[in-house]
C-alpha positions in Angstrom: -1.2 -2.8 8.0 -2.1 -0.8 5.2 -2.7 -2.4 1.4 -3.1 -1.4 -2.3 -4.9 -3.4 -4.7 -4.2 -3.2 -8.3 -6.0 -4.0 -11.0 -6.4 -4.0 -14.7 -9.6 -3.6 -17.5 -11.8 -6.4 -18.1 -11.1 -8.2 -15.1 -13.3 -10.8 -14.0 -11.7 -11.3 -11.0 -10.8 -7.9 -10.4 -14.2 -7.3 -9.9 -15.1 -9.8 -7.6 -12.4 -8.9 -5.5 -13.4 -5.4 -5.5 -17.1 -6.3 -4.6 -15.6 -8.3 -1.8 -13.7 -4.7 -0.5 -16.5 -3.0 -0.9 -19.2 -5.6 1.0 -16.4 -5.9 3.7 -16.0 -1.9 4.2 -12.4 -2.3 4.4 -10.0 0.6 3.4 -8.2 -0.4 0.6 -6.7 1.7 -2.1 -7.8 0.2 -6.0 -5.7 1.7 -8.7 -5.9 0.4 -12.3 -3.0 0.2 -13.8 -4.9 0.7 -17.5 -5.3 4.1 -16.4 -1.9 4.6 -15.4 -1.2 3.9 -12.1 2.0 2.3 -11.5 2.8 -0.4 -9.3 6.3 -0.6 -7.6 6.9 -4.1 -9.6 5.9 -6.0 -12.5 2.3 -7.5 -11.8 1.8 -10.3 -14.7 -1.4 -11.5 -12.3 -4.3 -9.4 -11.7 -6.2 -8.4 -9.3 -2.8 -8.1 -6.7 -2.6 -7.1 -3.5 0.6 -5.2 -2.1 1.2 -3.4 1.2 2.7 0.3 0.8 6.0 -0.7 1.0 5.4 -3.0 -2.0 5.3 -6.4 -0.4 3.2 -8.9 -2.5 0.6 -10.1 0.0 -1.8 -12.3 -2.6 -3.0 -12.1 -6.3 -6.5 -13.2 -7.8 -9.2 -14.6 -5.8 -7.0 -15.7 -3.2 -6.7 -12.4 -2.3 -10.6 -12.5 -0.8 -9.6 -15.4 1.4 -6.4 -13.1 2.7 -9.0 -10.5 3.4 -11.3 -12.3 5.2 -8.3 -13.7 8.2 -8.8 -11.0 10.7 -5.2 -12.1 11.1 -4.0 -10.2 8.4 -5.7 -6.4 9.6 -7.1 -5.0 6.8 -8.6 -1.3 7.3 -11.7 -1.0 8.1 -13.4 1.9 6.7 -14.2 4.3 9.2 -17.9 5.9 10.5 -17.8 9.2 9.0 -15.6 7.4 5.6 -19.1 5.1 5.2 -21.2 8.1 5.8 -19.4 10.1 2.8 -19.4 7.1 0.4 -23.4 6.4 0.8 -23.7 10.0 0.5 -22.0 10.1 -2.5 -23.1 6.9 -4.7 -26.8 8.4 -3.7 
């Protein structure tokens, strides 16, 4: 299942949930909607997590306890995707 996680500026917990996506090498969208990306609904509750379609799947921390059930399926980033990133925060 793919997922898009939306957050907003000054964030605490945006943050930690995007440190969490980042440790877990998972393949998640982040879009801020500060810098206007729009989600397909009216978030009042940041970070949130939505499949494509626009299904809320989970909103603030809870979100890293979502991520971590290898129930749900979140992406994993791929070989070659890791590669590039290293490459490019070097």
């Amino acid at each position: 299942m793919s997922f898009v996680l939306y957050v907003g500026e000054n964030c605490h917990d945006c943050k930690k949930v995007c440190k969490t996506i980042i440790e877990m090498q998972l393949d998640i969208p982040i879009l801020n909607i500060d810098k206007g990306n729009k989600p397909p609904m009216d978030l009042f509750i940041f970070p949130a997590l939505l499949t494509e379609k626009g299904d809320l799947k989970g909103y603030g921390l809870d979100i890293v306890d979502f991520l971590k059930d290898s129930k749900n399926g979140a992406p994993r980033l791929s070989f070659f995707k890791r590669i590039f990133r290293r490459m490019r925060d070097c």
